[in-house]
C-alpha positions as MATLAB code, in Angstrom:
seq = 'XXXXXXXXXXXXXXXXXXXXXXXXXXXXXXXXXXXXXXXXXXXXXXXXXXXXXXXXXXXXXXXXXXXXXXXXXXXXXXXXXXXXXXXXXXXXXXXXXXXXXXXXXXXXXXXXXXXXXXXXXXXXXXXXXXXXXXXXXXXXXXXXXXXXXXXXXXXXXXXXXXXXXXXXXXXXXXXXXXXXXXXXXXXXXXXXXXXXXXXXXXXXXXXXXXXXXXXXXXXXXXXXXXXXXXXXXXXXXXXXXXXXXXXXXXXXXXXXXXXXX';
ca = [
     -36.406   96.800  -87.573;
     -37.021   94.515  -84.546;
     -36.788   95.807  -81.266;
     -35.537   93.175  -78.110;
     -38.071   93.612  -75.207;
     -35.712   96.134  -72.769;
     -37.805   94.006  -70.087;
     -36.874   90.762  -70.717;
     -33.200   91.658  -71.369;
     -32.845   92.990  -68.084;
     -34.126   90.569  -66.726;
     -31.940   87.781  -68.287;
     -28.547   89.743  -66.996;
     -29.857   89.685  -63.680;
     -31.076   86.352  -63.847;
     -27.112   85.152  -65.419;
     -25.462   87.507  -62.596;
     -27.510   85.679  -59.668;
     -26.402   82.065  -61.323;
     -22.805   83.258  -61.169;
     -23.052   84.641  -57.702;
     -24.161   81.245  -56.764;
     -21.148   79.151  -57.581;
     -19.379   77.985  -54.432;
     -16.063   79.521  -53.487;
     -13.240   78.199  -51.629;
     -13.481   74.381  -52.981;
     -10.225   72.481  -52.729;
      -9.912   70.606  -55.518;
      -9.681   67.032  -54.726;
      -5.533   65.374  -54.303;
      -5.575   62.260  -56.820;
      -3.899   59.726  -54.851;
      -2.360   57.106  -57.273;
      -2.832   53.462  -56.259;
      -0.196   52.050  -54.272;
       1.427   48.518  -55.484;
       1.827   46.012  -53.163;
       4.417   43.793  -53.186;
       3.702   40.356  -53.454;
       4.952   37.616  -50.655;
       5.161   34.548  -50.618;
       3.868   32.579  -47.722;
       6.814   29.698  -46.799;
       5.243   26.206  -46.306;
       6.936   24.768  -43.182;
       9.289   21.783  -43.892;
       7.788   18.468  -42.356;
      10.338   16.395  -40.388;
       8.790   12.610  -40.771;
      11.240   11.569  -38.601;
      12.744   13.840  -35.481;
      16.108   12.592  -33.948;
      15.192   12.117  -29.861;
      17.191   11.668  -27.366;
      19.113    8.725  -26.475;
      17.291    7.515  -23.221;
      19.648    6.734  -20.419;
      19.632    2.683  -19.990;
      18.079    1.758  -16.914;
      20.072   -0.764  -14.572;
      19.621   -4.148  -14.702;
      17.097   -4.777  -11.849;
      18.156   -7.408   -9.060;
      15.756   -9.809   -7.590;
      15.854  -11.598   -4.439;
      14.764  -15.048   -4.247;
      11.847  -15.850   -2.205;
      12.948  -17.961    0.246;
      12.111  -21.938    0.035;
      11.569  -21.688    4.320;
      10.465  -25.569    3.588;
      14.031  -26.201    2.707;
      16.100  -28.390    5.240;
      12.617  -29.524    6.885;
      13.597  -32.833    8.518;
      12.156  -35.424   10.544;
       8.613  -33.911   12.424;
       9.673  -33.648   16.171;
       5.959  -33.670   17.783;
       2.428  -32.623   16.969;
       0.696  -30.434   19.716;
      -1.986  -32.660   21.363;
      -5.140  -30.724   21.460;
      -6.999  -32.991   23.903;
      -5.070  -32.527   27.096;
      -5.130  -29.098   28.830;
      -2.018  -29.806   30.962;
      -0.135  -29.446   27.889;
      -0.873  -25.983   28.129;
      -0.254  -22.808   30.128;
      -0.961  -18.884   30.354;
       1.705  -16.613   31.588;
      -0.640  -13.733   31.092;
      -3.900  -15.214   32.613;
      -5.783  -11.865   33.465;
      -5.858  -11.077   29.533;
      -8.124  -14.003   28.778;
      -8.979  -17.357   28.581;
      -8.522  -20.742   27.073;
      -9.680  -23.744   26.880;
      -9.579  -27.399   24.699;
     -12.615  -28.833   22.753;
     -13.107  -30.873   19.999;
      -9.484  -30.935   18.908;
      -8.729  -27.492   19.202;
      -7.275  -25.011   21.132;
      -9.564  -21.305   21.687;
      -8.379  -18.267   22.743;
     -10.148  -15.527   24.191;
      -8.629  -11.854   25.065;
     -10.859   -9.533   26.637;
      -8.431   -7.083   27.362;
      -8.073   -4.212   24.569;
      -4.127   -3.821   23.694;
      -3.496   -6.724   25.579;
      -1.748  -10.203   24.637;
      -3.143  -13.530   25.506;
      -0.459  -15.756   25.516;
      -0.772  -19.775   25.487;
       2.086  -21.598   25.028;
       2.725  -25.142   24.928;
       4.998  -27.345   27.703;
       6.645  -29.151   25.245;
       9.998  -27.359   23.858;
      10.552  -26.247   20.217;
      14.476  -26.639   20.409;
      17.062  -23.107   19.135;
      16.359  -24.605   15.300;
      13.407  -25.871   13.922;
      10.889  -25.355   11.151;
       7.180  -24.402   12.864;
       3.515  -25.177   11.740;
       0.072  -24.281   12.988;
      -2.498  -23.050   11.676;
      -5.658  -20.923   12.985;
      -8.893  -19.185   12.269;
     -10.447  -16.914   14.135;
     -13.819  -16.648   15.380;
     -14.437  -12.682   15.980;
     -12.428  -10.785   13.581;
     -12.467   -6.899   14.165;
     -10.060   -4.275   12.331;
      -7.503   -4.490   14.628;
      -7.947   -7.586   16.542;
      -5.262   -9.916   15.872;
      -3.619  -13.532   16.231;
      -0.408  -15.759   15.738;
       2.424  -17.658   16.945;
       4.690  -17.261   19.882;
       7.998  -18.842   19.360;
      11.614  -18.574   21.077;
       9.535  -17.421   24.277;
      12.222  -18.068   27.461;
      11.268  -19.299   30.488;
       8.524  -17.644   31.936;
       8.119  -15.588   28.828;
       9.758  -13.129   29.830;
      10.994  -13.004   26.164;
       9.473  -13.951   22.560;
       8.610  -13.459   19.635;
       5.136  -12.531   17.706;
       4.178  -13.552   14.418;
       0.774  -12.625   13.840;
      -2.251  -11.402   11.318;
      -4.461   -8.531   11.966;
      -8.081   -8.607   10.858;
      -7.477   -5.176    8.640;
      -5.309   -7.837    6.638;
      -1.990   -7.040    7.734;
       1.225   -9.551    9.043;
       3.627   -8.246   11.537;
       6.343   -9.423   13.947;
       7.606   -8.543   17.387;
       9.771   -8.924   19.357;
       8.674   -8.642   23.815;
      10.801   -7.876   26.579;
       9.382   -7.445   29.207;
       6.243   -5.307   28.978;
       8.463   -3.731   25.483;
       6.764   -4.609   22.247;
       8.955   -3.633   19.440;
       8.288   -4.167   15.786;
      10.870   -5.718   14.415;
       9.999   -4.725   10.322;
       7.273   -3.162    8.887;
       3.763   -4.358    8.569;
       2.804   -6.361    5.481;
      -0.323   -6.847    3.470;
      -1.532  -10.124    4.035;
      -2.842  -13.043    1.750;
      -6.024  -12.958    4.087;
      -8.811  -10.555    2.935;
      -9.706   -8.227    5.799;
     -12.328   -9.440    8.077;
     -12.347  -13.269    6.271;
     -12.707  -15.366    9.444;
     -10.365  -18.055    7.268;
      -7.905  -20.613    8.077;
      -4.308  -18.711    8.455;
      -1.297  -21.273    8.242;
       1.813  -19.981    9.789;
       5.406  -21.346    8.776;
       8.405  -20.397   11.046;
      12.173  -21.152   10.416;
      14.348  -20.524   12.970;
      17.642  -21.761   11.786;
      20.428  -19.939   14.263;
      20.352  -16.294   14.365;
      18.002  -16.234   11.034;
      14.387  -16.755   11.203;
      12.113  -17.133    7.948;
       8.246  -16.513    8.105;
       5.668  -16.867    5.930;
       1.883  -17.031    5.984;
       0.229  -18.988    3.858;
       3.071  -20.316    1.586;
       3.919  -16.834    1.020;
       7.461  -15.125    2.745;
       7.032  -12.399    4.661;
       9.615  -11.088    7.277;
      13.440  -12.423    7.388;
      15.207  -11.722   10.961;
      18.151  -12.019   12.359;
      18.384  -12.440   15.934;
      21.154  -11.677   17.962;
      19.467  -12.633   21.202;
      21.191  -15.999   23.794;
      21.167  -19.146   22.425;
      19.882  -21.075   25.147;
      16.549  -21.083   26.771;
      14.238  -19.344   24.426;
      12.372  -22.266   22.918;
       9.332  -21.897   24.290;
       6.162  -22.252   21.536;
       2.147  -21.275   21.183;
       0.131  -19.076   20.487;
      -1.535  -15.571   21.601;
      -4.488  -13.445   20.676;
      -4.775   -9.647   21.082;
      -8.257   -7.816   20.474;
      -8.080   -4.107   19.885;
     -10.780   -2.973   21.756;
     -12.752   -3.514   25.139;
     -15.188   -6.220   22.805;
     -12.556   -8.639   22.777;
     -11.375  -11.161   20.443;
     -11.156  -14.652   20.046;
      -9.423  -17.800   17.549;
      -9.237  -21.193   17.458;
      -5.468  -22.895   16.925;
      -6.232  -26.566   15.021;
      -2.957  -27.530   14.895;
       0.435  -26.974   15.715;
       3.910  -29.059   14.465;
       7.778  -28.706   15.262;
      10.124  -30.445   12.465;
      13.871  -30.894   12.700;
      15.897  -28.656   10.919;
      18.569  -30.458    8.309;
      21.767  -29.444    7.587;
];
């Protein structure tokens, strides 16, 4: 008979009770979560409209141009032709502004005066209706300096008018009374560069109460004056510098034409 080592058998139940005590206690066993199906969805693909319906766009009106005025039409028979040799064909009603004088065929104005108009106007008489034109160039052209035509001046000139050209480039007309300047439309872009010391032709028509001006060949201003008939036919010219430097132009010629019916 065999006999088991009481040694080792004691110590093999101690050793299995220590490997027992040594489980862990307390564990939660772990929730199997079953796998959740998704549904499926399908994306929608937009629909493509080749062709979109727009709105009907409101018609625009049928736009309504006025003629430029022919102011050449009814030009008749020429009248006279300023004579640019003589200096008693000419006079100053505003002498302390300036100066003029005749050379060479050509009348010069100088204004020395800043604000103020030189005015020169011829002795011969332009008549109530009659197509005007001169032209003139000047010689010292500053932003605002300017230069024109006087016509339907009264005696004395106590009243006229002023077509003119500033050196910035712009036409403009007025109409004096007295020591009253008053525009009588607003200021134009001219076809003179600014500051071009070029030859400016002015055209005047002055057929009853309407008047017609262009510079150039091209229409500017259309008036309508309301002022007496009778004498206010007085014709020349004027130059008005801006500032203290003064300004001056030369006036090379100057023509009155009858007026046809």
């Amino acid at each position: 008979m065999k006999f088991v080592d009481s040694r080792a058998t004691l110590l093999a139940i101690v050793g299995l009770a220590l490997l027992v005590g040594c489980q862990p206690h307390g564990i939660p066993t772990p929730t199997v979560v079953a796998p959740t199906r998704t549904a499926f969805s399908p994306t929608r693909t937009p629909t493509v409209v080749w062709f979109p319906p727009t709105a009907t766009p409101t018609p625009l009106p049928t736009p309504f141009f006025t003629p430029t005025p022919n102011l050449a039409a009814g030009k008749g028979a020429l009248l006279w032709r300023a004579d640019f040799a003589e200096p008693s064909n000419w006079w100053s009603p505003t002498p302390a502004f300036g100066s003029f004088g005749l050379s060479d065929g050509v009348l010069s104005l100088t204004g020395t005066r800043a604000r103020f108009t030189l005015l020169v106007l011829s002795r011969r008489r332009a008549g109530y209706n009659f197509y005007l034109e001169a032209s003139a160039r000047p010689m010292a052209c500053r932003n605002g300096d300017a230069y024109g035509v006087v016509f339907r001046a009264s005696a004395g000139a106590r009243s006229y008018y002023l077509f003119g050209v500033k050196c910035n480039g712009y036409a403009f007309v007025e109409k004096v009374t007295g020591q009253l300047a008053v525009p009588q439309a607003d200021e134009q872009p001219a076809p003179i560069a600014p500051g071009s010391l070029v030859t400016a032709v002015f055209s005047v028509r002055a057929a009853k109460q309407k008047i017609y001006l262009a510079l150039n060949g091209q229409a500017l201003f259309t008036l309508r004056d309301d002022g007496a008939r009778y004498g206010r036919d007085g014709v020349g010219f004027f130059v008005r510098p801006a500032t203290d430097d003064g300004a001056s132009a030369v006036f090379t010629s100057l023509a009155i034409y009858a007026l046809t019916p």
